[in-house]
Backbone as CSV, one residue per row, in Angstrom:
resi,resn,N_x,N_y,N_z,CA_x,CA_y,CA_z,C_x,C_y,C_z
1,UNK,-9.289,7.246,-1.114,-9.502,6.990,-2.520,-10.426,5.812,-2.754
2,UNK,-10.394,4.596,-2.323,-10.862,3.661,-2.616,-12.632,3.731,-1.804
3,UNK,-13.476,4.578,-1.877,-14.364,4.755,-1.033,-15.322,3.647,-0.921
4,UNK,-15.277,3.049,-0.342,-16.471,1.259,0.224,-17.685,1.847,0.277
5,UNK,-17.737,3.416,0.283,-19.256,3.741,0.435,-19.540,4.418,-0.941
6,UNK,-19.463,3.919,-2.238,-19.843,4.256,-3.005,-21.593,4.651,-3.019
7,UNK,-21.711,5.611,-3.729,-23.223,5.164,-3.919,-23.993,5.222,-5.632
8,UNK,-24.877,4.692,-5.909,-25.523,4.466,-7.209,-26.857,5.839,-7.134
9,UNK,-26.857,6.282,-5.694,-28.344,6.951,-6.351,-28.005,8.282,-7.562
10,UNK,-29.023,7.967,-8.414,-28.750,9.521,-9.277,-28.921,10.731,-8.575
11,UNK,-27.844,11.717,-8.978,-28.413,13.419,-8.843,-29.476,13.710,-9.432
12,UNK,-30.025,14.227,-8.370,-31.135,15.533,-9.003,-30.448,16.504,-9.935
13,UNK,-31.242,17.379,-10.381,-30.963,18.749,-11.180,-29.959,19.508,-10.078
14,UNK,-30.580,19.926,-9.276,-29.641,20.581,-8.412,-28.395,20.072,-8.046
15,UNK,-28.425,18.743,-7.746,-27.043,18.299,-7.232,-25.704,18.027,-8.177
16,UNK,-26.484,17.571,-9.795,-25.874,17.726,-10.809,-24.989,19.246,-11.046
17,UNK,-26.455,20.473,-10.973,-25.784,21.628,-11.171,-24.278,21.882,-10.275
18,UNK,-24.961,21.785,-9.304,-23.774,21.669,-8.064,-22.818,21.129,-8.159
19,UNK,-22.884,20.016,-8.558,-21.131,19.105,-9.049,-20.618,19.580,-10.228
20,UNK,-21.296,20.332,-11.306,-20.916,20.916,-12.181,-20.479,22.134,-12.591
21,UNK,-20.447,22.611,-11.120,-19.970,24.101,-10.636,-18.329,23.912,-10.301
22,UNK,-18.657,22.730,-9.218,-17.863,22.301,-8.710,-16.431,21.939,-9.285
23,UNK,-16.985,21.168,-10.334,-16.144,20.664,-11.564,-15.625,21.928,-11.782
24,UNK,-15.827,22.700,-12.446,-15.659,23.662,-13.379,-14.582,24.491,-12.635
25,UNK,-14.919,24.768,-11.201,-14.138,25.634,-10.596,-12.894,24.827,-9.910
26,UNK,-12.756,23.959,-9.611,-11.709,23.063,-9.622,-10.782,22.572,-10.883
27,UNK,-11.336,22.730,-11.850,-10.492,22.811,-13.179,-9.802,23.891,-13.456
28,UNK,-10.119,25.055,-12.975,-9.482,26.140,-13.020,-8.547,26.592,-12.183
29,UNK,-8.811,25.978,-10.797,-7.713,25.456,-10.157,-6.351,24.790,-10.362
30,UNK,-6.763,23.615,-11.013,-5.542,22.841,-11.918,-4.784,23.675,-13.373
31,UNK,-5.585,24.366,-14.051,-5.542,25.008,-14.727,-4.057,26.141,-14.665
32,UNK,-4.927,27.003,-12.899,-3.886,27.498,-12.849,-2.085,26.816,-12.097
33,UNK,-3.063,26.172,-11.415,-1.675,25.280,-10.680,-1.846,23.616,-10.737
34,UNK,-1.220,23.271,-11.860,-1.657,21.513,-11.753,-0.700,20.489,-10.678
35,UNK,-0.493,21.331,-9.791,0.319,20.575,-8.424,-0.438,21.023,-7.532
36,UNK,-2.274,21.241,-7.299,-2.323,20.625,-6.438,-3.295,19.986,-6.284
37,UNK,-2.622,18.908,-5.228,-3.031,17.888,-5.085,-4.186,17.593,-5.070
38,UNK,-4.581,18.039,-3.749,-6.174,18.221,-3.510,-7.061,18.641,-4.497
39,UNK,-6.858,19.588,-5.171,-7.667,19.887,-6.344,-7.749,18.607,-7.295
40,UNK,-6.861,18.130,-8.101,-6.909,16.494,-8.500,-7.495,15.545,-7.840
41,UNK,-7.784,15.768,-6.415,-8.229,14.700,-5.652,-10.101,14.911,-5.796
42,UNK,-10.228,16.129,-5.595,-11.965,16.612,-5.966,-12.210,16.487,-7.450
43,UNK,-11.223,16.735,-8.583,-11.900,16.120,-9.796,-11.847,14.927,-9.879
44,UNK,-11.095,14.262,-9.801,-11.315,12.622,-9.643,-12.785,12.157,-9.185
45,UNK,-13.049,12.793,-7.916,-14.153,12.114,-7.111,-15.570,12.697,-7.884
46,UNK,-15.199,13.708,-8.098,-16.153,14.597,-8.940,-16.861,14.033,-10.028
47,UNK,-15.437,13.913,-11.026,-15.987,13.025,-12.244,-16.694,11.929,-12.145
48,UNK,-16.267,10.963,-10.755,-16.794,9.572,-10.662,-18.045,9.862,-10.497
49,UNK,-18.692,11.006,-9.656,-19.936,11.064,-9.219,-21.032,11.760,-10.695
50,UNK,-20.216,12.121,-11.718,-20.535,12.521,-12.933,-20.703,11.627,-14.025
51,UNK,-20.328,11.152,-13.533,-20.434,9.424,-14.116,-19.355,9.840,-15.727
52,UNK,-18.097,10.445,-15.633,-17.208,11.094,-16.604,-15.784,10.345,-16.669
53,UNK,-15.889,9.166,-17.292,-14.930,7.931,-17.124,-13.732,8.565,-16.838
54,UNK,-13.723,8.779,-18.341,-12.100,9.071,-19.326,-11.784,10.584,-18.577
55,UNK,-12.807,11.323,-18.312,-11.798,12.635,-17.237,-11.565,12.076,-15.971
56,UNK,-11.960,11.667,-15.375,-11.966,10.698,-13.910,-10.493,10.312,-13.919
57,UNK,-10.135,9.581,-14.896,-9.049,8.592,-15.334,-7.897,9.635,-15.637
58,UNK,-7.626,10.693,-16.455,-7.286,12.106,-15.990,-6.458,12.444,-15.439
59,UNK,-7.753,12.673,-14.814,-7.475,13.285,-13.220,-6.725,12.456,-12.145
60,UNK,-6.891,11.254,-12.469,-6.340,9.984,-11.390,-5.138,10.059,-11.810
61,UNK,-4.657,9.844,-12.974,-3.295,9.841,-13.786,-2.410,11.051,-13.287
62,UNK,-3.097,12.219,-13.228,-2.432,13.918,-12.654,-2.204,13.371,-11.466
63,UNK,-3.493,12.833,-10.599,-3.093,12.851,-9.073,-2.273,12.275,-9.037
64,UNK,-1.779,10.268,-9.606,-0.492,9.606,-9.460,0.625,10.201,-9.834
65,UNK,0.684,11.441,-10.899,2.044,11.703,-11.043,2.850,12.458,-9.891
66,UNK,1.477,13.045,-8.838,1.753,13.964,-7.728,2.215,13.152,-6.791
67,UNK,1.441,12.021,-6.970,1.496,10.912,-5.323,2.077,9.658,-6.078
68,UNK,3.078,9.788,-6.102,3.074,8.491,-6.916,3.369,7.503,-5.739
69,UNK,3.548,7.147,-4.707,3.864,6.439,-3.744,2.959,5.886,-3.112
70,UNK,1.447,6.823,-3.658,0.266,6.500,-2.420,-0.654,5.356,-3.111
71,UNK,-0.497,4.311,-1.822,-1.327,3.351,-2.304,-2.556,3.727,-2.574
72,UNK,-3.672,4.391,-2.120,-4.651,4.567,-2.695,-5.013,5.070,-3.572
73,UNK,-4.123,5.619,-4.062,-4.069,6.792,-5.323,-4.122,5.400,-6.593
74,UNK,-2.752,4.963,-6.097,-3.114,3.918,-7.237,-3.562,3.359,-7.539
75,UNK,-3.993,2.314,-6.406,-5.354,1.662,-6.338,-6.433,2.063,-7.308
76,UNK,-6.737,3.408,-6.675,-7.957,3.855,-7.712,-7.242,3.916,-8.982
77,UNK,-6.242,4.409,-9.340,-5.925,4.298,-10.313,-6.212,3.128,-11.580
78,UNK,-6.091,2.624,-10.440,-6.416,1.005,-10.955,-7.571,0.554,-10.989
79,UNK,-8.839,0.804,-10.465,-10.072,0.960,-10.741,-10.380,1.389,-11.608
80,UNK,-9.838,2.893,-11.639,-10.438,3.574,-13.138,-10.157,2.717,-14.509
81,UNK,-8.988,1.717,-14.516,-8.340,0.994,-15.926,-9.312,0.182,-15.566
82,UNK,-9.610,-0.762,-14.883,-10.784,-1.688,-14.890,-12.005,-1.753,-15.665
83,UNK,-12.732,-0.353,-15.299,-14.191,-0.002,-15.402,-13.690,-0.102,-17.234
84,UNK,-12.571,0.418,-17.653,-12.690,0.602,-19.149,-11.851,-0.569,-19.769
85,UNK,-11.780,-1.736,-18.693,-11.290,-2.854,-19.576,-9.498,-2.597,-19.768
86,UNK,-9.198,-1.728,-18.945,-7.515,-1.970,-19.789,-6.925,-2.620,-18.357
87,UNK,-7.466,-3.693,-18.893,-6.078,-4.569,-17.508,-4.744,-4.804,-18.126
88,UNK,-4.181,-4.235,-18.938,-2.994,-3.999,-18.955,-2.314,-2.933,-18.554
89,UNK,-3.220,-1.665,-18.178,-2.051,-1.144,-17.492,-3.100,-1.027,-15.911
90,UNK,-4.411,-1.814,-15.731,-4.641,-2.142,-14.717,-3.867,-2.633,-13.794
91,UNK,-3.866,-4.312,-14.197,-2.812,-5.251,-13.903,-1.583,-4.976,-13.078
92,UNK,-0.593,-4.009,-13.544,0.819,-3.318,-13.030,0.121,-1.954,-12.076
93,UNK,-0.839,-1.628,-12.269,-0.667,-0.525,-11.307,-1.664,-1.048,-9.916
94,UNK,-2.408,-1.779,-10.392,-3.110,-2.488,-8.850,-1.534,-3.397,-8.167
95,UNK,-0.614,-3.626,-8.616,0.602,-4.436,-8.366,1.378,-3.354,-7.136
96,UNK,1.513,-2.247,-7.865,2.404,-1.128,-7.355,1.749,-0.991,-6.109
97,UNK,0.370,-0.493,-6.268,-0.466,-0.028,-4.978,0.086,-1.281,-4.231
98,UNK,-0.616,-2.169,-4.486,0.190,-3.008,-3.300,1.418,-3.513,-2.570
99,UNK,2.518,-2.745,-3.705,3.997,-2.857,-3.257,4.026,-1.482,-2.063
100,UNK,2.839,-0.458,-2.924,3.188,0.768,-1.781,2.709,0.608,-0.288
101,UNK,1.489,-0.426,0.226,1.490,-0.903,1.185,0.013,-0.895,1.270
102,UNK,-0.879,-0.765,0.020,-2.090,-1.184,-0.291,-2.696,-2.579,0.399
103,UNK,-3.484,-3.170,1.213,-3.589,-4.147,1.726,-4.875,-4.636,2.581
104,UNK,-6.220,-3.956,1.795,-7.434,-4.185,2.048,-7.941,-5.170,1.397
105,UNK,-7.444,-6.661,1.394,-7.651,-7.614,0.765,-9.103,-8.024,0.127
106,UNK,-9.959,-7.762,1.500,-11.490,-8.260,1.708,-12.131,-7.183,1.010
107,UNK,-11.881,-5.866,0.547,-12.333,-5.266,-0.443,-11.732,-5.091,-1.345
108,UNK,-10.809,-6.118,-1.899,-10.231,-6.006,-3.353,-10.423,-7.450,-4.014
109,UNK,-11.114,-7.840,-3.299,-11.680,-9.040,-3.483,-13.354,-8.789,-3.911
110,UNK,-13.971,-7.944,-3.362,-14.986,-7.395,-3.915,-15.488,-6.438,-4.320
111,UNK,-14.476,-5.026,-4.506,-14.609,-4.187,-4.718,-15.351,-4.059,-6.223
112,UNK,-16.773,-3.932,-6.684,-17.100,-4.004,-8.063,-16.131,-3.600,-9.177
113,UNK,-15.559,-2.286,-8.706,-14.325,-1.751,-9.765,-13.219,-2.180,-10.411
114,UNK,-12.792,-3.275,-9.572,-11.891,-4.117,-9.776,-12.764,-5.170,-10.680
115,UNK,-13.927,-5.506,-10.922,-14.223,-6.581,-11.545,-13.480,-7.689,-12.636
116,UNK,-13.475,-6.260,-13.428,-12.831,-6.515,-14.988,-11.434,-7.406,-14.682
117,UNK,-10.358,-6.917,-13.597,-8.910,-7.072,-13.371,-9.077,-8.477,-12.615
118,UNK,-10.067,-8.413,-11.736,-10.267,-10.234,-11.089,-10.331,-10.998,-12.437
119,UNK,-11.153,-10.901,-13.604,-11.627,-11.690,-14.433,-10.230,-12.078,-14.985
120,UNK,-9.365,-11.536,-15.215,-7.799,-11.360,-16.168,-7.395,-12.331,-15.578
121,UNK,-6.892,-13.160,-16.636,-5.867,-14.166,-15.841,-4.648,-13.705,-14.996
122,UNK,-4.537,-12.595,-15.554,-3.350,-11.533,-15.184,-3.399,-11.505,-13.288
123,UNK,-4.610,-11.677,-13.571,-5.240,-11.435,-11.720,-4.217,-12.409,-10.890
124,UNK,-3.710,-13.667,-11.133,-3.083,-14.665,-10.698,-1.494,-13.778,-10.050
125,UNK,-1.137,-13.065,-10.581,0.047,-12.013,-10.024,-0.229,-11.683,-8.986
126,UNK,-1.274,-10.664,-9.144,-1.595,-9.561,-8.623,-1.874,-10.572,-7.036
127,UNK,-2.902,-11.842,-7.043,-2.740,-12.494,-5.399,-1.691,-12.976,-5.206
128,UNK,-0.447,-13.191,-5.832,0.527,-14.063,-5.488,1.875,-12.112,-4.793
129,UNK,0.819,-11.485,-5.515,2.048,-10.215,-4.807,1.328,-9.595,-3.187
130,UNK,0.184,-9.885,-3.598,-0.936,-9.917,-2.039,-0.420,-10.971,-1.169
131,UNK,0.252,-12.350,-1.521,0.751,-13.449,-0.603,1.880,-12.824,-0.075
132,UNK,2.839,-12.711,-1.013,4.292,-11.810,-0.470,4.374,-10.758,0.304
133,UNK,3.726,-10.264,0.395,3.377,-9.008,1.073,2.344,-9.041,2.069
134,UNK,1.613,-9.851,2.850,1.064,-10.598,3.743,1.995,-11.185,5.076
């Protein structure tokens, strides 16, 4: 979930079309069965690469209700509240990931996505639950 190899370059036409196939037929997937997993896991990534916040966010929300245990799930979860400023329910769910055994410090320390949630004073928890759990 938390991929370090993000990348910024834009799609072409084609690659757009292609993720937008992609999309489409993976929604219908969920559509017909919204347990599974994997399918939530390709719209998530999908949307991000679609640059499609609020479905991204979604989709992350479907996947945590599936995984709710998995640190990376939440994690991102917690990325996605970032990018749109809600470190309030950022805040508690970057917390959880790390109660679930989340613990890539050196990229949550710079992970861009997290930006917004470092800036929060709120952030002061979130390293003192990274100390405890250390």
């Amino acid at each position: 979930m938390s991929d370090k190899k993000k990348t910024t370059r834009r799609l072409n036409r084609i690659e757009q079309s292609d993720l937008d196939l992609e999309i489409a037929f993976m929604e219908g997937i969920v559509k017909r069965d919204p347990r599974i997993v994997e399918a939530w896991f390709a719209l998530s990534q999908d949307y991000a690469r679609r640059g499609k916040l609020e479905c991204r966010i979604k989709a992350t929300e479907e996947l945590a209700k599936l995984c709710p245990n998995d640190p990376h799930v939440l994690y991102d979860l917690a990325c996605c509240y970032s990018l749109v400023r809600d470190t309030e329910r950022g805040i508690p769910t970057l917390m959880r990931a790390i109660g679930r055994g989340f613990n890539d410090v050196k990229w949550l320390l710079k992970d861009p996505d997290l930006r917004n949630i470092r800036k929060d004073g709120g952030f002061r928890e979130v390293w003192k639950k990274l100390s405890e759990v250390r």
